[in-house]
N, C-alpha and C positions, 0 to 999 in steps of 0.2 A: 663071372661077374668082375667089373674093374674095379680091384681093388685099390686103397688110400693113395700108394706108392703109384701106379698108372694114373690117376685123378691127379698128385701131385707133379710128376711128369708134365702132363699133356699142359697145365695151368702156367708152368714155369714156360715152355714153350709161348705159347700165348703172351707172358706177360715179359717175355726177352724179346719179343718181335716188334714190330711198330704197331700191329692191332692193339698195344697198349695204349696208341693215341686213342682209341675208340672207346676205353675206359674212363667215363668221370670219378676224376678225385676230391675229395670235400679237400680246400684248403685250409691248413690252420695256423692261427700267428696267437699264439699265446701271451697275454698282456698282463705284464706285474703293473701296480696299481702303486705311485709313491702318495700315501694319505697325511693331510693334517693332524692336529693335533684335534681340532674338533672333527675330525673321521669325515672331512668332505676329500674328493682326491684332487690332488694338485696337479698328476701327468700320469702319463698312462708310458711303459716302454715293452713294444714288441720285438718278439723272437721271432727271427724269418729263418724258413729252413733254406737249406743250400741246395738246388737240382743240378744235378749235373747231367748232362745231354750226351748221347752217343749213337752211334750207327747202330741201327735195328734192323733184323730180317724184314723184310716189304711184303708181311705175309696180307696183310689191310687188303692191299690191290689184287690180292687173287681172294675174291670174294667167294668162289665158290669154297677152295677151304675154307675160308674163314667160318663158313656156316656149318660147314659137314665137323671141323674141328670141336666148336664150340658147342654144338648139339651131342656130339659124342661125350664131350665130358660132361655135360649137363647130365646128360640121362646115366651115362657110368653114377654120376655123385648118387641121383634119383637111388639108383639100384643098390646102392650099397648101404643110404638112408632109411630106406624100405624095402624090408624083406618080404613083402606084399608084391611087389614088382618082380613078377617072376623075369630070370633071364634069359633071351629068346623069343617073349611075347610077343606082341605087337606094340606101335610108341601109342595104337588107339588106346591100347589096355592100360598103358602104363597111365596113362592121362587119367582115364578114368577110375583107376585103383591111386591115384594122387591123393593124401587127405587135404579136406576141406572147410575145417572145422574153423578158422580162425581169419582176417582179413588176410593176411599174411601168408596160409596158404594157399590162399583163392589167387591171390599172385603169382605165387611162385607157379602154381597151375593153367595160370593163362599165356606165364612167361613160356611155360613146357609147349603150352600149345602150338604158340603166335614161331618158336624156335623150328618146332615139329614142321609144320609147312615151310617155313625157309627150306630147311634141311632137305626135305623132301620134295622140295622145286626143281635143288641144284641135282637129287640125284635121277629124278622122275622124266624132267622134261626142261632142259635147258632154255629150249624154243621158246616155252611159253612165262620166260623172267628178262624184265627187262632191267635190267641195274646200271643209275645214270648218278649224276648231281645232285637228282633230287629224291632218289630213295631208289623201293623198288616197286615193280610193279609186277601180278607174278596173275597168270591164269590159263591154265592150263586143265584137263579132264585123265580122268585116271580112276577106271572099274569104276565110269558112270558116273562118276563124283566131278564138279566145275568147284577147282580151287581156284580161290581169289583172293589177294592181297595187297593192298595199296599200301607201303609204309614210306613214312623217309627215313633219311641217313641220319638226322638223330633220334629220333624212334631207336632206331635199331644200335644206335649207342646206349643208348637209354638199356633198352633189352641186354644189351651183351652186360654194360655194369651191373647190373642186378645179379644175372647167372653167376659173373665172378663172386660179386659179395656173398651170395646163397653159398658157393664152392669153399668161399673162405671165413666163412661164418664173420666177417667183419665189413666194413664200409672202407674203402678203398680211403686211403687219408687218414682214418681218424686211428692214432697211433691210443696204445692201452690205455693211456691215463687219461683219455676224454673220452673213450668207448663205453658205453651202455646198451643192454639187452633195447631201453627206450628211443637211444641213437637210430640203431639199429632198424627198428620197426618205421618210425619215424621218417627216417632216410628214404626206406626203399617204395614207401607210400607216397615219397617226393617223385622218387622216381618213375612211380609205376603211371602217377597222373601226367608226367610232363611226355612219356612214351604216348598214353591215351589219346594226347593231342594231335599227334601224328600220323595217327592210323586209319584212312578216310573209309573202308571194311574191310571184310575178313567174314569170308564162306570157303567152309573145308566140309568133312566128312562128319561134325561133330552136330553141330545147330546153328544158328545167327547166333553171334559174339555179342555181350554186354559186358561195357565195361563193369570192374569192382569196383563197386559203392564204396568207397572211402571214407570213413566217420573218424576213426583216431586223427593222431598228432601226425603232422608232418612238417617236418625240418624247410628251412631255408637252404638252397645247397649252396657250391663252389669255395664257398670263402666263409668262415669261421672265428671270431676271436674270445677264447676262454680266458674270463679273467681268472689269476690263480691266485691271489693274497687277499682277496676285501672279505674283510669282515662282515657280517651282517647288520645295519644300525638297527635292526628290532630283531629279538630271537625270542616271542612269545610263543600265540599259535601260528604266526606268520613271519616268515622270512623274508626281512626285507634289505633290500640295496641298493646304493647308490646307481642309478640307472647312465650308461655312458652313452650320448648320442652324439659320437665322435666320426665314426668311422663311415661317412658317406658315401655312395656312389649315385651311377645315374641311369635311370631302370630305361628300358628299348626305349618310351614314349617320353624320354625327356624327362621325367621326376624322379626327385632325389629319396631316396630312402636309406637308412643304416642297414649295416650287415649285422648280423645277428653274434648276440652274445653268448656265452656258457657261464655260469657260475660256477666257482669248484667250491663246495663247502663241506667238508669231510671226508667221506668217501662216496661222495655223490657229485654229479655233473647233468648240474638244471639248465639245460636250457630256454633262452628268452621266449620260445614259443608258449610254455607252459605256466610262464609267469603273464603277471598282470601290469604294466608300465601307466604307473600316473603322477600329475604334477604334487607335492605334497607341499600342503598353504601354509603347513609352518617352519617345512625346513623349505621352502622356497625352491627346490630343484624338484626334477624328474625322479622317481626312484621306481623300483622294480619289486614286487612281490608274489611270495609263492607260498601256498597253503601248504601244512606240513604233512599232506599228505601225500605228498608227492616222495618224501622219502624213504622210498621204496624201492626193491628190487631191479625195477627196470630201470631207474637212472642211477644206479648205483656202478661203479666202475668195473666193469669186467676183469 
């Protein structure tokens, strides 16, 4: 079985190479709040991290590692997560002895899947994968079985960020003091929908694929701004705040939307998904509220 030290290995690899480009990171610019006297805010000032760029192994362009890699350390973490995964089985068994109890591992278990077939393209039948521009396309037969796969190249970004964050029990980006168990969840529901867009099917050895029904929260990705100092102007049964619709961009189709906020208010980090944003007629601005049941476990700071 590959133990932590092997899992952490093979991950450092990976994330020293430029297949790190193929990794989504949630951006974060952390915003102090300068407030009036009557608690309206006067300016907002961001902390920008510093990236520094350097020469990476060019492991990206030999795709067939990149799959055989990435599948190896998936299913090592798989096996050492679950002592139900015997080691030496087969990856059918391991799929199917996956638990499935929760949105979260119905993911993690389609990510196992949708990886399983890459993996098993590159090592089965090179002939039958075609890898361009625009993704891959893989269909090949194997003990009777016609495997098929249409994905693109961010699909399968999508797929590889998920495995790492599963690997690293975190979301790539979001450093401790704005991570939560709810982050977390949240995040990878982002990402499992924007991978589902991508993937035109997928026939293997198992059944016809349906994607996961998606019912929880899921996050805004790329780009991030936690406010860290505002106070709340109502702290009854409802948290409420000064709502900031500052931070514009301009979505594929030409319309403008704000990037999405974090609240820190104790040892908790709400995000605007789970709040409610409305004009309020007698403080005259936007503000932002959240039922106080939200503070709880899952958005509390890891």
């Amino acid at each position: 079985m590959m133990d932590q030290t092997y899992i952490d290995a093979i991950l450092s690899v990976i994330m020293d190479s430029d297949l790190k480009s193929s990794i989504k990171f949630i951006e974060l610019r952390p915003t102090v709040c300068s407030v009036e006297s009557n608690r309206r805010i006067l300016h907002t000032t961001m902390e920008l991290s510093e990236v520094i760029s350097s020469r990476r192994a060019e492991l990206s362009k030999a795709w067939i590692a990149s799959n055989l890699i990435m599948f190896a350390v998936f299913d090592g973490y798989l096996e050492s997560e679950y002592p139900n995964l015997e080691e030496g089985a087969s990856f059918r068994n391991h799929y199917n002895n996956l638990p499935d109890s929760s949105e979260i591992d119905l993911i993690r278990k389609d990510c196992y899947r949708i990886m399983k077939l890459l993996r098993n393209a590159a090592q089965h039948s090179l002939s039958g994968v075609v890898h361009d521009d625009n993704g891959y396309t893989v269909d090949y037969i194997y003990h009777n079985t016609n495997y098929r796969l249409k994905i693109t190249n961010n699909s399968v970004n999508c797929l590889y960020t998920m495995i790492v964050n599963f690997i690293s029990n975190r979301i790539m980006g979001l450093s401790k003091d704005y991570h939560t168990p709810g982050h977390f969840d949240a995040a990878m529901r982002m990402f499992y929908e924007e991978m589902c867009k991508g993937i035109e099917y997928l026939h293997d050895d198992i059944r016809e694929r349906t994607q996961v029904p998606i019912n929880g929260t899921k996050l805004r990705l790329s780009l991030r701004y936690p406010i860290i100092n505002l106070e709340p102007l109502c702290n009854s049964n409802k948290l409420i705040f000064e709502y900031i619709r500052q931070k514009v961009c301009t979505g594929p189709n030409g319309e403008g939307y704000s990037y999405p906020l974090d609240y820190a208010y104790g040892d908790y980090i709400l995000p605007e998904e789970i709040g409610s944003i409305r004009l309020d007629p007698e403080l005259g601005y936007e503000v932002i509220e959240f039922d106080k049941s939200v503070l709880n476990d899952s958005w509390k700071r890891s």
